[in-house]
N, CA, C and O of each residue as an XYZ file, in Angstrom:
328
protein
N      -5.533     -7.705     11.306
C      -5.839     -6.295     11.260
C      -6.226     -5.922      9.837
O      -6.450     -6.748      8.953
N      -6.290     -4.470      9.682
C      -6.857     -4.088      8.282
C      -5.934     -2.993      7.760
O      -4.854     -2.932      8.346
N      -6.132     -2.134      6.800
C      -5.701     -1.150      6.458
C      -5.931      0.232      7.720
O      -6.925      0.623      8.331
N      -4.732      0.596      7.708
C      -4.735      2.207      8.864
C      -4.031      3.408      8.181
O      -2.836      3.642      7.994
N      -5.268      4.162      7.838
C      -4.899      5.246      7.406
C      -3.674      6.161      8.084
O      -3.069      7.090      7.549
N      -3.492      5.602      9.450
C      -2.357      6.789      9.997
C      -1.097      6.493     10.051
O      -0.191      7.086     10.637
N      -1.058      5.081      9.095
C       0.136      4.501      8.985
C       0.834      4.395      7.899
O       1.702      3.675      7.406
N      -0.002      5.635      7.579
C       0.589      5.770      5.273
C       0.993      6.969      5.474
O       0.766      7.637      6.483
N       1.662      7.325      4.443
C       2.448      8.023      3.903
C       2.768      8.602      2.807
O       3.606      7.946      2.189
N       2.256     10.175      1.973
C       2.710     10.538      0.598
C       4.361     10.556      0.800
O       5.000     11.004      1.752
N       4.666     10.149      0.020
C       6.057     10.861     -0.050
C       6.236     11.619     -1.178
O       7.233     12.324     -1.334
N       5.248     11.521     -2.065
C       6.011     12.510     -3.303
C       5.103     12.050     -4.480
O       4.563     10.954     -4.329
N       4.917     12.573     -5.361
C       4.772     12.563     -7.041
C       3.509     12.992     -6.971
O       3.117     13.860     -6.191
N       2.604     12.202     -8.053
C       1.325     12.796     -9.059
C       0.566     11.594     -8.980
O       1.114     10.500     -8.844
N      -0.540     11.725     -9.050
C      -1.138     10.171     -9.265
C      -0.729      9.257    -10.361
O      -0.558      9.672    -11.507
N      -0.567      7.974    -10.005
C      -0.066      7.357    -10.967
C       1.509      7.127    -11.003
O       2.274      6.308    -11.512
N       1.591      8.088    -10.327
C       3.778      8.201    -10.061
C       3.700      8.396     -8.853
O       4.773      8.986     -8.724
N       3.196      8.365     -7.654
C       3.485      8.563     -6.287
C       3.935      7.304     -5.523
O       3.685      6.109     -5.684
N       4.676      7.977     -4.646
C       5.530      7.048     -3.890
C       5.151      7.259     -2.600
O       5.556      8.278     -2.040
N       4.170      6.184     -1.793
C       3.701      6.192     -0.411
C       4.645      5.066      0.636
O       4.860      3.941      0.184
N       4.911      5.249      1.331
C       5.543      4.570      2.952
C       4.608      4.277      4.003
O       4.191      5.162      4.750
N       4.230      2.974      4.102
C       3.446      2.523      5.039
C       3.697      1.568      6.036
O       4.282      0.660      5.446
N       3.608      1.336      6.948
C       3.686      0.645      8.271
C       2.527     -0.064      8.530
O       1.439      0.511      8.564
N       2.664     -1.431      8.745
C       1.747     -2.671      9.244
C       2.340     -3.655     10.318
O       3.461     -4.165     10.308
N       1.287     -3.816     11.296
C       1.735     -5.316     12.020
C       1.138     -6.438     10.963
O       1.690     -7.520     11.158
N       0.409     -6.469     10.166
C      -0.011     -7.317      9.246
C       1.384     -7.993      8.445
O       2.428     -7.450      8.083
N       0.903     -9.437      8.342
C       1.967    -10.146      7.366
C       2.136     -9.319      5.609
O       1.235     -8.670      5.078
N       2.945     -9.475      5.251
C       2.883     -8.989      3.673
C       2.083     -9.756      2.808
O       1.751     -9.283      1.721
N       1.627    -11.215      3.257
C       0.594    -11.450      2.405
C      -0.933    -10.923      2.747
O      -1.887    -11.051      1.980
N      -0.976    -10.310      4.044
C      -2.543     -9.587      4.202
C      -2.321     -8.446      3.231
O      -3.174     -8.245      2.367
N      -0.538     -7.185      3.352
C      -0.938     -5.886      2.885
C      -0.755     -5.836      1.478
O      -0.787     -4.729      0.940
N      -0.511     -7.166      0.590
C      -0.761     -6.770     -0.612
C      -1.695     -7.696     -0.883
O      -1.497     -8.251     -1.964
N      -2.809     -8.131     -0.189
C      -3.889     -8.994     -0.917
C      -4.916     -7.924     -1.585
O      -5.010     -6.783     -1.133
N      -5.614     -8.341     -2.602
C      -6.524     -7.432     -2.547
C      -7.736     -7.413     -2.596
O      -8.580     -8.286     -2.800
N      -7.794     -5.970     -2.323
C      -8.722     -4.708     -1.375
C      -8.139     -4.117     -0.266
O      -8.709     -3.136      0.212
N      -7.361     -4.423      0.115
C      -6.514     -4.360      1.279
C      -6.262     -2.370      1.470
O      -6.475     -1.589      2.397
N      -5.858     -2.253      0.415
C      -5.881     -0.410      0.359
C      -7.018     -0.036     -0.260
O      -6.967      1.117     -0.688
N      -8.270     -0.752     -0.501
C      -9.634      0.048     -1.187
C      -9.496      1.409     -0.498
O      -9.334      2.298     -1.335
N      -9.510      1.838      0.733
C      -9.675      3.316      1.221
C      -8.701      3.903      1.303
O      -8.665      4.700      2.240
N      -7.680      3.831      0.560
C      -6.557      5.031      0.296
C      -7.082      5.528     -1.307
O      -6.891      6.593     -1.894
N      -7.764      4.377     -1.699
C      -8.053      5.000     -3.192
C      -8.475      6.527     -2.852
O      -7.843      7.540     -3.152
N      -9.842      6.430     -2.070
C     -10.457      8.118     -1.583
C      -9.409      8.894     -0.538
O      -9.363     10.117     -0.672
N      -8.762      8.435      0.250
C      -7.554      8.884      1.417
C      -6.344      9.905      0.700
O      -5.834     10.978      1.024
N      -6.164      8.830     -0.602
C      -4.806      9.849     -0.564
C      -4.762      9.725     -2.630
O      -3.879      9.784     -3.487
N      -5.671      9.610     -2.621
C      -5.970      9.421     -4.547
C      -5.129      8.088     -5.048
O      -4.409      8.167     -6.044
N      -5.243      7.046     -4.411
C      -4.175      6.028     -4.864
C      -4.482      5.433     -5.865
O      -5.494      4.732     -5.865
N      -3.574      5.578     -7.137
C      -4.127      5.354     -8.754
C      -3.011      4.407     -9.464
O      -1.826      4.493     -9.140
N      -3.376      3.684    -10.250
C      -2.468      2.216    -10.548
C      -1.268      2.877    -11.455
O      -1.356      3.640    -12.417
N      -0.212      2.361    -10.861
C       1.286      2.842    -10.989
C       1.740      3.527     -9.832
O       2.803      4.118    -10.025
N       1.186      3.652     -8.486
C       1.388      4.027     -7.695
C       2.488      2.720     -6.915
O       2.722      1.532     -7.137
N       2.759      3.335     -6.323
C       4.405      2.537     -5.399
C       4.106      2.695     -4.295
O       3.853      3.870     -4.030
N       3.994      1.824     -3.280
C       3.676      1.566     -1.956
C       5.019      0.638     -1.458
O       5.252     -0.526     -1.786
N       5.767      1.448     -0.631
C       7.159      0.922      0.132
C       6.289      0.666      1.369
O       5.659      1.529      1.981
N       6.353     -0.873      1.698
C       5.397     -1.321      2.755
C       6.206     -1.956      3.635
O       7.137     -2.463      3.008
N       6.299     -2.208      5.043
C       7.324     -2.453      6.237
C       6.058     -2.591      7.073
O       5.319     -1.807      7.669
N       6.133     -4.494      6.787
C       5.147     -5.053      7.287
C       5.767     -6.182      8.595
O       6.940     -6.533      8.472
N       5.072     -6.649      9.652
C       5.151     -7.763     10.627
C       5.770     -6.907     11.657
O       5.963     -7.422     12.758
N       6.181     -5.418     11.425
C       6.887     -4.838     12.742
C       5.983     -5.663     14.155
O       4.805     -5.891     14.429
N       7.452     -5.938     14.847
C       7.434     -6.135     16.234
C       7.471     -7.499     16.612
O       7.239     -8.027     17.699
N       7.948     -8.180     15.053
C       7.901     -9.527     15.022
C       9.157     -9.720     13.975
O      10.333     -9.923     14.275
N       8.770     -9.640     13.097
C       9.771     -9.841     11.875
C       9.087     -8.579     10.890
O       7.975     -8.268     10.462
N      10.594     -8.042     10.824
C      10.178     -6.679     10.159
C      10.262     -6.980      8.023
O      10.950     -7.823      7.447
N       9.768     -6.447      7.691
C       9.965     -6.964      6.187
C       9.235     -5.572      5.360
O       8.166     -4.962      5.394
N      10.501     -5.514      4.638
C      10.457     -4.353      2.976
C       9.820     -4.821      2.048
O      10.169     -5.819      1.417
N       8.818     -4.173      1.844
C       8.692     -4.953      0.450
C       7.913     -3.950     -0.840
O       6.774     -3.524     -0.651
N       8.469     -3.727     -1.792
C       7.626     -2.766     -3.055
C       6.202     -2.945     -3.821
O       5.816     -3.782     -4.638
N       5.722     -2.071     -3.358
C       3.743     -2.980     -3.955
C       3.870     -2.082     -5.311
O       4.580     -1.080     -5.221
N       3.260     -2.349     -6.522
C       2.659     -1.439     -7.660
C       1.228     -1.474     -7.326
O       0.760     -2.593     -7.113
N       0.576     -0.629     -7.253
C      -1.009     -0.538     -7.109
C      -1.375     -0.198     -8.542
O      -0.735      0.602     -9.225
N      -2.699     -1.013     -9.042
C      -3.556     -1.411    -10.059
C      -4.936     -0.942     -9.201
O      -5.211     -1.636     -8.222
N      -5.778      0.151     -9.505
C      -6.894      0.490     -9.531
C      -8.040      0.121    -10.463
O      -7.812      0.326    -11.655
N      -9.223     -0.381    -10.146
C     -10.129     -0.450    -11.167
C     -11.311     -0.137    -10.318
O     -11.646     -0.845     -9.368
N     -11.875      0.841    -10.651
C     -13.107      1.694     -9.994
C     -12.931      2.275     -8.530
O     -12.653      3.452     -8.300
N     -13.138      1.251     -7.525
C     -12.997      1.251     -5.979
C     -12.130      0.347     -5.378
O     -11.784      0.521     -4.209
N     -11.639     -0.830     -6.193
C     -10.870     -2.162     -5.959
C      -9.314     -1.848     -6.051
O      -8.652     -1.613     -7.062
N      -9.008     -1.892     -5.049
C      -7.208     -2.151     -5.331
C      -6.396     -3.103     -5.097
O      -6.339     -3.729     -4.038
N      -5.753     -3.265     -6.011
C      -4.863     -4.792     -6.100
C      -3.675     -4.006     -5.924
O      -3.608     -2.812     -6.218
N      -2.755     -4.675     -5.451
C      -1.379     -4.515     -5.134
C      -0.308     -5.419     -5.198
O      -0.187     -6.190     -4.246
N       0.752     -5.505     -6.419
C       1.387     -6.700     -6.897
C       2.979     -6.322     -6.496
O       3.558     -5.240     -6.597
N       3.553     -7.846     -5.919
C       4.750     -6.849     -5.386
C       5.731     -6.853     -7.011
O       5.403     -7.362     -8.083
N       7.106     -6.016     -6.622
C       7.712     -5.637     -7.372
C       9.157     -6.857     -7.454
O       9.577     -7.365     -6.414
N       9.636     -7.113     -8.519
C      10.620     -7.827     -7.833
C      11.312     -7.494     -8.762
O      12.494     -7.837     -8.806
């Protein structure tokens, strides 16, 4: 699968400090590969220092995991947190 906009989530802050909640059947190595969120960059202003709480493989093996998003133009990378 790909990125689904109806499966994100603001939860709070400013660009650069926001904290989004997202839901995937995708493994955690598809939702933080990148480009993977290129269209939240325009969706929801997603700007590097942004925090993506991602709860990926539902309906299989469910898994938490903390992304930092790194923006550069249209490209988003997403590195997890540990």
């Amino acid at each position: 699968m790909s990125y689904d906009s109806t499966t994100m989530r603001l939860m709070g802050g400013v660009p650069g400090q926001q904290l989004f909640l997202y839901r995937s059947p995708d493994a955690i190595g598809a939702v933080s590969a990148s480009g993977y969120f290129d269209k939240a960059i325009a969706e929801y202003n997603l700007a590097s220092g942004d925090i993506i709480l991602a709860v990926s493989g539902f309906g299989a093996l469910n898994v938490l995991d903390a992304l930092v998003a790194s923006v550069s133009g249209s490209t988003a990378t997403t590195g997890l947190l540990s």
